[in-house]
VOGU-3710 file (C-alpha; in Angstrom, 3 decimals, decimal comma):
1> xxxxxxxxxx> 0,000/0,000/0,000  2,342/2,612/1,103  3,598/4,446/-2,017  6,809/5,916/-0,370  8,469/2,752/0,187  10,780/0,367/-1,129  9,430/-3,088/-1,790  12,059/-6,062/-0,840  11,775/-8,569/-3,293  11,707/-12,208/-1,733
11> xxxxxxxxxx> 12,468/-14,253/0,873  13,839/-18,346/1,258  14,035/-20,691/3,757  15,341/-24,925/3,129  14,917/-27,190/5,486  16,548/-31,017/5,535  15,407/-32,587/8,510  14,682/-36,314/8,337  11,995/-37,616/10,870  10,404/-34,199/11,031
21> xxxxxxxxxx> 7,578/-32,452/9,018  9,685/-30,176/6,871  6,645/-29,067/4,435  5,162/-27,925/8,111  8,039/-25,876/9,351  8,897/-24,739/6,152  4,939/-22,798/6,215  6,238/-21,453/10,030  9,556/-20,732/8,224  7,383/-18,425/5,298
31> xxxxxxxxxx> 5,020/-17,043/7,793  8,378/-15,098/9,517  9,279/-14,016/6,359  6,065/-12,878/4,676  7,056/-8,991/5,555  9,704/-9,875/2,816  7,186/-10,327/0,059  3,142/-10,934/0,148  2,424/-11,474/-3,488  2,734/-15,222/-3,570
41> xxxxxxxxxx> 4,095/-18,184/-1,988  5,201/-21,896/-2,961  6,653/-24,698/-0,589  8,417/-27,675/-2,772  9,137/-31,070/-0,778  11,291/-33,944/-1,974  11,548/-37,651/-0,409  14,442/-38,683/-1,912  12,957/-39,616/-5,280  10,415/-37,706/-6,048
51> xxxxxxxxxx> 9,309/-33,893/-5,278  5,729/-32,487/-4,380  4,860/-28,711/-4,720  2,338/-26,296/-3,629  2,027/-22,467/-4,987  -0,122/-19,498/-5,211  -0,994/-16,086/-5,389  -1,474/-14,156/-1,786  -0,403/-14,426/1,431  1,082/-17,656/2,911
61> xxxxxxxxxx> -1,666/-18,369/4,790  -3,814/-17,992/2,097  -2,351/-20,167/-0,593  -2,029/-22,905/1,990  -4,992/-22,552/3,553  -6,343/-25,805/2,527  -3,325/-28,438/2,488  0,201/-28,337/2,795  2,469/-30,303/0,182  0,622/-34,732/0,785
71> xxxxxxxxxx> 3,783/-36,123/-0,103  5,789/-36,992/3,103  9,782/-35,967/2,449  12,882/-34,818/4,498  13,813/-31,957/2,532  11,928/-28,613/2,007  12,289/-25,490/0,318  9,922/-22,091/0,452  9,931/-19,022/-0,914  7,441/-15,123/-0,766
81> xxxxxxxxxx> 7,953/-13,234/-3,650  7,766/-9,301/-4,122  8,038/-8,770/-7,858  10,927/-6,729/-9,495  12,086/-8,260/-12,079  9,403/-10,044/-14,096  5,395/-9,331/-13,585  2,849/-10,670/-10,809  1,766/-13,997/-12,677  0,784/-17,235/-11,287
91> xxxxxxxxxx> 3,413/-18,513/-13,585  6,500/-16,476/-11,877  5,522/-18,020/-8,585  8,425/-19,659/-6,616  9,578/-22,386/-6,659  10,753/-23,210/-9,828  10,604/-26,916/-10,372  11,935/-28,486/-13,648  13,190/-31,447/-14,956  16,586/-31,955/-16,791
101> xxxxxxxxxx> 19,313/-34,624/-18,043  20,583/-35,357/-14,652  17,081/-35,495/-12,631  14,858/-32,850/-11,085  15,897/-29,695/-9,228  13,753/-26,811/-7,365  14,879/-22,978/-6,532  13,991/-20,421/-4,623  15,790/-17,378/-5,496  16,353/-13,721/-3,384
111> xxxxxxxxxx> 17,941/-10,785/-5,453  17,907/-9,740/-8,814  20,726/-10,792/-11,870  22,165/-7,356/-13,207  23,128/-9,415/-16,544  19,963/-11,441/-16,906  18,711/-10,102/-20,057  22,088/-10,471/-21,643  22,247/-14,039/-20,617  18,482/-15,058/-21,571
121> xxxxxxxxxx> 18,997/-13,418/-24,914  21,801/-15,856/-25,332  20,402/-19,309/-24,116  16,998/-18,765/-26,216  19,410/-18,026/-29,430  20,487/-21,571/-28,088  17,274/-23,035/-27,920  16,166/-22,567/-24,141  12,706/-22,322/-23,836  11,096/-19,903/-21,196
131> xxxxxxxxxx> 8,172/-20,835/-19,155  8,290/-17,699/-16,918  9,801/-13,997/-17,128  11,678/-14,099/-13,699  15,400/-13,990/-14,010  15,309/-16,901/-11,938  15,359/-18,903/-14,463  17,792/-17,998/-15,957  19,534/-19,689/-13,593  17,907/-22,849/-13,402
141> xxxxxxxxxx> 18,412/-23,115/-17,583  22,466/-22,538/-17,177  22,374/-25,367/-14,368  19,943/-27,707/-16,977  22,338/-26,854/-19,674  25,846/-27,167/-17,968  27,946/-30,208/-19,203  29,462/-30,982/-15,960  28,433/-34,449/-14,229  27,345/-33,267/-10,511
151> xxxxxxxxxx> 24,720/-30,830/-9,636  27,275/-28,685/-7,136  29,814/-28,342/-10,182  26,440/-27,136/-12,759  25,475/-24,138/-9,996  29,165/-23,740/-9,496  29,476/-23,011/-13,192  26,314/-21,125/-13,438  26,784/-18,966/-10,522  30,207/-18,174/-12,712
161> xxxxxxxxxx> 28,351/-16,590/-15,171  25,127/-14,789/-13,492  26,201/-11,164/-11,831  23,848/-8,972/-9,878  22,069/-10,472/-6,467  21,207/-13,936/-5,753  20,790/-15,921/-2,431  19,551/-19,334/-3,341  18,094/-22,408/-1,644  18,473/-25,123/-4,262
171> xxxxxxxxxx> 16,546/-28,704/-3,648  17,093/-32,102/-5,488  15,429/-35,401/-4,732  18,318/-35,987/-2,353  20,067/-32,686/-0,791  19,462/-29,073/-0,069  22,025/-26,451/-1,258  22,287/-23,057/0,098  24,244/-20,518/-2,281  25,440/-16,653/-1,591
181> xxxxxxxxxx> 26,245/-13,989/-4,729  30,229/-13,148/-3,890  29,611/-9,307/-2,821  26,899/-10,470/-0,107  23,838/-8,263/-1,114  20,951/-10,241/0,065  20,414/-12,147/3,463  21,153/-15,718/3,800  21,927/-17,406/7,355  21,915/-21,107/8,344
191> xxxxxxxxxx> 20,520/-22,677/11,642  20,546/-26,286/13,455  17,148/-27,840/14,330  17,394/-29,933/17,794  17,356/-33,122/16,351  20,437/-32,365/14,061  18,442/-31,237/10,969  19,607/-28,114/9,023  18,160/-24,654/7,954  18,591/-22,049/5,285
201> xxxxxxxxxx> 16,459/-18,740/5,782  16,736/-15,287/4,540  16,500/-13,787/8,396  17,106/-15,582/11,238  13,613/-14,899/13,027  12,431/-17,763/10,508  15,017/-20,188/12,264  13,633/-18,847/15,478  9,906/-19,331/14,220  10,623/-22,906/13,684
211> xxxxxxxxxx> 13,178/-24,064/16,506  16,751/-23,860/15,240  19,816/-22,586/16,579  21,681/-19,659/14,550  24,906/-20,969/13,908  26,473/-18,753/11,164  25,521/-16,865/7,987  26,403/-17,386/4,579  29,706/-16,261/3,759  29,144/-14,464/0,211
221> xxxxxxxxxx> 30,451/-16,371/-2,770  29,670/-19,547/-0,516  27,702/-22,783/-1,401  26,518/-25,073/1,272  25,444/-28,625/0,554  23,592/-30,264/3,004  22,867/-34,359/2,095  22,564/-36,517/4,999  26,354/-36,709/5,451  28,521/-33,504/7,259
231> xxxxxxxxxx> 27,688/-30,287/5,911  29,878/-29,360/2,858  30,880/-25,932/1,911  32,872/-24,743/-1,185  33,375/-21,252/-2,670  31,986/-20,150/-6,176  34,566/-18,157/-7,123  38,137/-17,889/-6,457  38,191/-13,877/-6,525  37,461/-11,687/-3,097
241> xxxxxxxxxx> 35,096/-8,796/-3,713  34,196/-6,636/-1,687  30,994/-7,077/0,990  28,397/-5,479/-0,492  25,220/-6,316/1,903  21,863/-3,654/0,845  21,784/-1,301/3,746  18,117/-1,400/3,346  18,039/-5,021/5,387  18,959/-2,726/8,652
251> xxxxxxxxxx> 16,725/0,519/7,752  13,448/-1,194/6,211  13,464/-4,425/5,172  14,221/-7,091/7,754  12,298/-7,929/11,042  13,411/-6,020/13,677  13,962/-9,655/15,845  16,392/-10,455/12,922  20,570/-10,621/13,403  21,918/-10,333/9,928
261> xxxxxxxxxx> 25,723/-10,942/9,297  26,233/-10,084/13,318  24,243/-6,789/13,235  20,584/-6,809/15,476  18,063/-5,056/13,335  16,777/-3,803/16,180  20,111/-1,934/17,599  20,980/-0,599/14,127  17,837/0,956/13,950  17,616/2,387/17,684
271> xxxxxxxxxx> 21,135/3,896/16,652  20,029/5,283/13,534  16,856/7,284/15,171  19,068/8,215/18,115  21,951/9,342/15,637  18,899/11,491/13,619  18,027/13,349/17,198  21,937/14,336/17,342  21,688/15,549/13,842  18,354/17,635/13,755
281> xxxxxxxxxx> 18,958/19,100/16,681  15,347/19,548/16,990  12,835/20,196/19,797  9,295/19,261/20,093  6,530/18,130/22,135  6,049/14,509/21,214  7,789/11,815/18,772  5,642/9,741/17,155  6,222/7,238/14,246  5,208/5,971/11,114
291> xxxxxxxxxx> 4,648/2,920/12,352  5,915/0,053/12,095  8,647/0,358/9,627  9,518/3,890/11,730  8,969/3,110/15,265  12,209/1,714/16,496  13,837/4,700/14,897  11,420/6,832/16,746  12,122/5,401/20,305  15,842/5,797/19,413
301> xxxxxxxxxx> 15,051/9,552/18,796  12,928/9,587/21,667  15,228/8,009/24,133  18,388/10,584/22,472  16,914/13,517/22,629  14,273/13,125/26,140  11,005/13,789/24,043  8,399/11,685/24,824  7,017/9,094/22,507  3,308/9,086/21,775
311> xxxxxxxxxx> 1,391/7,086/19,455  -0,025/9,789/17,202  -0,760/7,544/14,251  -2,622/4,051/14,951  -2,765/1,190/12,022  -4,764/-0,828/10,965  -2,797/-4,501/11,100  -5,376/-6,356/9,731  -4,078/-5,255/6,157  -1,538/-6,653/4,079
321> xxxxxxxxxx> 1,642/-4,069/2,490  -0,221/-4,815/-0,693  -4,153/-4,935/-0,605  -4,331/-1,573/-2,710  -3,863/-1,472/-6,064  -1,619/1,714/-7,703  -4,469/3,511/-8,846  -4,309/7,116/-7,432  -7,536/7,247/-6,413  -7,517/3,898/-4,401
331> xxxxxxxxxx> -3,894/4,935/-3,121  -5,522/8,382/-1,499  -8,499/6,247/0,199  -5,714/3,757/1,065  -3,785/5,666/3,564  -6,743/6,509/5,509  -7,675/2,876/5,637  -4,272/1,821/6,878  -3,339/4,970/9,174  -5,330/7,035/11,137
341> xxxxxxxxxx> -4,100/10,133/13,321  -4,361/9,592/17,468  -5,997/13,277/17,299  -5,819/13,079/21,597  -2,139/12,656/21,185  -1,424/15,432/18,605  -3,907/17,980/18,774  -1,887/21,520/19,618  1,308/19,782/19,768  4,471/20,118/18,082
351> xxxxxxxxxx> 5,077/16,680/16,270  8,122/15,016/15,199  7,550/12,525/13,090  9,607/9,450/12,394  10,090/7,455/9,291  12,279/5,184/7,740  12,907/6,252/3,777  10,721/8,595/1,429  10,395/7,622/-2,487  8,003/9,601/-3,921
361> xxxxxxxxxx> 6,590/11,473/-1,312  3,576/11,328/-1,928  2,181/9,089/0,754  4,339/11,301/3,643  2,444/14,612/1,697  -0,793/12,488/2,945  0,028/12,002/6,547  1,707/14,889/7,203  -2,026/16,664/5,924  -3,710/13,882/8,023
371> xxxxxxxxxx> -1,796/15,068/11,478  -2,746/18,937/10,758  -6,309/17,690/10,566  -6,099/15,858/13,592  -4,754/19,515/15,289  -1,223/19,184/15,063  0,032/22,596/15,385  3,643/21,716/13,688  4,998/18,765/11,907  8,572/17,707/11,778
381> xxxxxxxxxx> 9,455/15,049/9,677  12,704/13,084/10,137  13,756/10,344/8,271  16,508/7,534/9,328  18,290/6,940/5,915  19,641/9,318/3,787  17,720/10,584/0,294  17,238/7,864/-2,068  18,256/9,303/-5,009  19,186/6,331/-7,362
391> xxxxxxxxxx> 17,408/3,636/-8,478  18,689/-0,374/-7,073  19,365/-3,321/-9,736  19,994/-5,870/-6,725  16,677/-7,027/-5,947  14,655/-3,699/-4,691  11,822/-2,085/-6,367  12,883/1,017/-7,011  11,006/2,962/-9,423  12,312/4,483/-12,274
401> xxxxxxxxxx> 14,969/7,406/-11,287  12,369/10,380/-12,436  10,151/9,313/-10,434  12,319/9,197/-6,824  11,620/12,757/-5,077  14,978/13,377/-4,128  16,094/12,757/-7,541  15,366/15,602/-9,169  14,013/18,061/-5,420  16,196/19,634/-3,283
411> xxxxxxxxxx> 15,399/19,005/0,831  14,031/22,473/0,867  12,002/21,491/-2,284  10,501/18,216/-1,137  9,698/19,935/2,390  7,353/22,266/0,427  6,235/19,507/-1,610  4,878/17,187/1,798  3,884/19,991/3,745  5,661/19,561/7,094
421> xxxxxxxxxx> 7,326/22,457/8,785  10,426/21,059/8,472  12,154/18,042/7,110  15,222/16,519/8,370  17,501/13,472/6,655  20,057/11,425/8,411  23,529/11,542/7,148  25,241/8,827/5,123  28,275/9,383/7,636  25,837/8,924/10,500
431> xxxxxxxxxx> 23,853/5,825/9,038  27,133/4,571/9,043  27,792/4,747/12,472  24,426/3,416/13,848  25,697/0,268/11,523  28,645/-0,771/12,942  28,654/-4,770/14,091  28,195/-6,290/10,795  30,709/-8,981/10,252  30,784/-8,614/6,619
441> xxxxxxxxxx> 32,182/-5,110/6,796  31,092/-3,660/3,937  27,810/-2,329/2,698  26,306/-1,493/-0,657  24,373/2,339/-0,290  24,377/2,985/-3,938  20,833/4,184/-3,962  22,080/6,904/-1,822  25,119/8,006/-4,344  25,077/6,025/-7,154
451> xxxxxxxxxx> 28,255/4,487/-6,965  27,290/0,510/-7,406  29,490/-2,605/-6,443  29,276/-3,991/-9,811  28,711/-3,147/-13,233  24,720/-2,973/-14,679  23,021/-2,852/-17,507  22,186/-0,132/-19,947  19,054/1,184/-20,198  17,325/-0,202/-23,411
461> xxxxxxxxxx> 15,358/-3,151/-24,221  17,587/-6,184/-25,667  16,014/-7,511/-28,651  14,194/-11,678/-27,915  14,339/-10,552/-24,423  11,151/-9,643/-22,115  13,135/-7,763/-19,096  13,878/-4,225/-19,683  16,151/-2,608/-17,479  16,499/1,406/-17,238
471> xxxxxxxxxx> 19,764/2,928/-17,468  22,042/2,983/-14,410  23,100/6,075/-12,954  26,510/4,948/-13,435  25,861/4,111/-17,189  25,043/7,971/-17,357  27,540/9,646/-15,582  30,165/7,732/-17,860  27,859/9,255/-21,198  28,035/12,713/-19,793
481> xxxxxx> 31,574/12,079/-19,537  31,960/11,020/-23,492  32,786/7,017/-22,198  31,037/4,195/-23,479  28,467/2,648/-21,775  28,744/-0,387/-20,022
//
C-alpha cells in the first residue's frame, strides 16, 4: 500500500530434517518471512525420489490454507515473492521446479541478476525455452544446460556466469544447497534444528519461528550442501570482492527480531533514530512514528533527545503491504484505511515525526495533511536513511529514477512539496555509524550516491528478451563524460 516505500523482493528458507515435518516448518519458516514479500508463496518437498509442490498467489496463509504439500519428504524449500524483475503472474511463482538430463531440481531465489537479459537473450538463441519472465530462471536453464556431471559443479558453473544479487536455496530429490552472490547483497543465514536437521532462511527470526539454533551466515560467494552426510561448503569463485550487503536489510526491510551478518536489526535501527536526534537538533513536544517500519527509529530519537514518545498515528494490522492497487484514487483512500491520526495525542502539539525512507513522497504529503487535521500545530518530519536518489538493480523495487523525489528536489524542495514544517535526513556518515557490528564489513548504499558494487546494464530493451532494465546512474555519468556505456 504505502507508495513511499521500497518493496524487498523475496524471501527463502530450506529445510533437511529427516523424521520431522519439513513441508510444516517450512509454512512457520514463510510465515516469519512474509514482511519480505506478500504477493505469492510456494513450498516444494522432496523424499528422496520424487518432489511435491504447492504455490499461489497471496499471502502464505492464504495459498495454503487448505493443504500443505501430501507427499511426506525430508527436505523442504519455500519461498514469498515481491516482484521486481518479471510481472505478478501465477506462472513467476516460486519455486521453480523443472526437470533436466541429470534429474529434477527446485529454486527459490532472493535478489535480482544485473546481466539477466544479456544471458536469456543468449540461451533462447540456443534453444532454451522460457516458461516464466523471472530472471530466476535464468539460472535454473544454465544449471539444466551445464555439461558438468554433478549438480554442485552445474550451480558452481552457473553462478560463474550470473552477476547482480542472488541468495539461493536449491533442492534435489536428495540434498538441499544453500548458495550466496560473492559481494553479499541479500540475506542468507543457516541454523541447526534440535534433532540435528539443518536450515537455510533469509532472516534468522524464521530459524527462530521454527526451533533452530543460529549458527552462522552465509559467507558471500559460498555454497553449502547439506545431504545426509557432514555439511559441505565450497566457494563459487576464487576472486574476493568486496561485501556489499543492501543497507536497506537494517533501515526497512528485515524484522526487527532479525541478526543479519552479526548486526541486530533492532540496535541498528535504535542507533540510527538516536543518531537522527543528534543531527536535527530539533525540539518538540512529542515523537511519534510511522509505524511500524519507523517506530524503532522513533524510540531511538525519543530516548536521544528526552522527548516523549506518543502514538499519534494508529494502524490498521489487519491489512496486508499490498491490498491496494496503484491507482491514485484507491492509493488516497488507502492511507486513511491503513493509518489514522491519534488526534488526543497530537492535537496543539508540536510533532516530530519518524520514518524510515521517502520515495516519492507522496504518501508522507498524505500524513503529514492527516496530522494537521487531527490539530497538530507543527509537523517535523525526520527520516533515518539518507535521500534515495538512485534507483537499485539488486533485488529492490525502485522505481524508475524520475520518479524518486529526491532525484530531481532539493530538501528544501521536497519539504514544500509534503507539507511539514520542516524536514530533516540522516547523514550517510551517520547511518554509518548506527551500523557498525556487521561482520561482513562492507555495505552497498548505492541508492544513496550512485556508486554501485558492480557493473549494470544499460538502459534499453535487448532484442528476444522480455526484461527491460532502465539505465544505471553509473551508465550515465560515464555518457556525460563522453565514455562508453557499459
Amino acid at each position: 500500500m504505502n507508495d513511499d516505500k521500497l518493496h524487498e523482493e523475496c524471501g527463502i528458507f530450506g529445510i533437511y530434517a529427516p523424521g520431522v515435518d519439513v513441508a510444516l516448518n517450512t509454512y512457520w519458516g514463510l510465515y516469519a518471512l512474509q514482511h519480505r514479500g506478500q504477493e505469492s508463496a510456494g513450498i516444494c518437498v522432496a523424499n528422496g525420489y520424487a518432489m511435491d509442490i504447492r504455490r499461489g498467489m497471496g499471502l502464505v496463509n492464504e495459498v495454503f490454507r487448505d493443504s500443505l504439500p501430501e507427499m511426506p519428504g525430508h527436505i523442504a524449500i519455500g519461498h514469498v515473492r515481491y516482484s521486481t524483475t518479471g510481472s505478478s503472474l501465477a506462472a513467476n511463482i516460486q519455486p521453480l521446479l523443472v526437470s533436466y538430463a541429470g534429474g529434477r531440481i527446485a529454486m527459490a531465489h532472493n535478489g535480482n541478476l544485473t546481466n539477466a537479459p544479456l544471458l536469456r537473450k543468449k540461451l533462447e538463441q540456443g534453444g532454451s525455452v522460457f516458461q516464466t519472465t523471472v530472471d530466476s530462471e535464468v539460472i535454473v536453464n544454465l544449471i539444466a544446460r551445464s555439461k558438468k556431471k554433478n549438480v554442485e559443479d552445474r550451480i558452481a558453473e552457473s553462478m560463474n556466469q550470473v552477476e547482480g544479487a542472488y541468495c539461493l536455496v536449491i533442492m534435489t530429490e536428495d540434498r538441499l544447497i544453500g548458495v550466496r552472490d560473492p559481494n553479499g547483497f541479500r540475506p542468507l543465514c543457516l541454523g541447526q534444528m534440535p534433532d540435528g536437521g539443518w536450515v537455510f532462511a533469509s532472516e534468522s527470526c524464521a530459524l527462530d519461528a521454527v526451533g533452530a539454533k543460529m549458527i552462522r551466515d552465509i559467507e558471500p560467494g559460498e555454497m553449502v550442501i547439506v545431504d545426509g552426510k557432514e555439511l559441505r561448503s565450497r566457494r563459487l569463485i576464487d576472486e574476493k570482492r568486496p561485501p556489499a550487503l543492501c543497507v536497506f536489510e537494517y533501515i526497512y526491510f528485515a524484522r526487527p527480531d532479525s541478526i543479519i551478518d552479526g548486526q541486530s536489526v533492532h540496535l541498528a535501527r535504535l542507533a540510527m533514530g538516536r543518531q537522527l536526534a543528534i543531527e536535527s537538533g530539533l525540539k518538540a513536544d512529542i515523537v511519534i512514528s510511522v509505524p511500524d517500519s519507523g517506530t524503532t527509529a522513533a524510540h531511538g530519537f525519543s530516548s536521544q533527545s528526552g522527548i516523549p514518545f506518543a502514538e499519534g498515528l494508529m494502524k490498521n494490522r489487519y491489512i496486508g503491504r499490498t491490498f491496494i492497487q496503484p491507482e491514485q484514487k484507491k492509493r488516497d483512500a488507502g492511507v486513511r484505511i491503513k493509518l489514522n491520526a491519534v488526534a488526543p495525542a497530537v492535537a496543539g502539539k508540536s510533532v516530530i515525526m519518524v520514518d524510515d525512507s521517502i520515495v516519492r513522497g507522496t504518501t508522507s504529503g498524505r500524513i503529514v495533511r492527516m496530522l494537521r487535521e487531527a490539530g497538530a500545530k507543527k509537523i517535523h518530519m525526520c527520516v533515518s536513511s539518507p535521500p534515495i536518489v538512485y534507483p537499485c538493480y539488486y533485488g529492490i523495487d525502485t522505481t524508475a529514477r524520475k520518479e524518486l523525489i529526491a532525484s530531481s528536489k532539493t530538501v528544501e524542495q521536497i519539504r514544500r512539496y509534503i507539507g511539514a514544517d520542516s524536514l530533516y535526513y540522516l547523514s550517510l556518515e551517520g547511518l554509518k555509524q548506527a551500523v557498525t557490528q556487521v561482520a561482513l564489513g562492507g555495505l552497498c548504499s548505492a541508492c544513496f550516491h550512485g556508486e554501485y558494487p558492480t557493473e549494470v546494464a544499460c538502459a534499453k530493451e535487448l532484442q528476444g528478451s522480455k526484461f527491460v532494465f532502465e539505465e544505471t546512474a553509473c551508465a550515465m555519468r560515464q555518457k556525460a563524460k563522453g565514455r562508453k556505456r557499459s
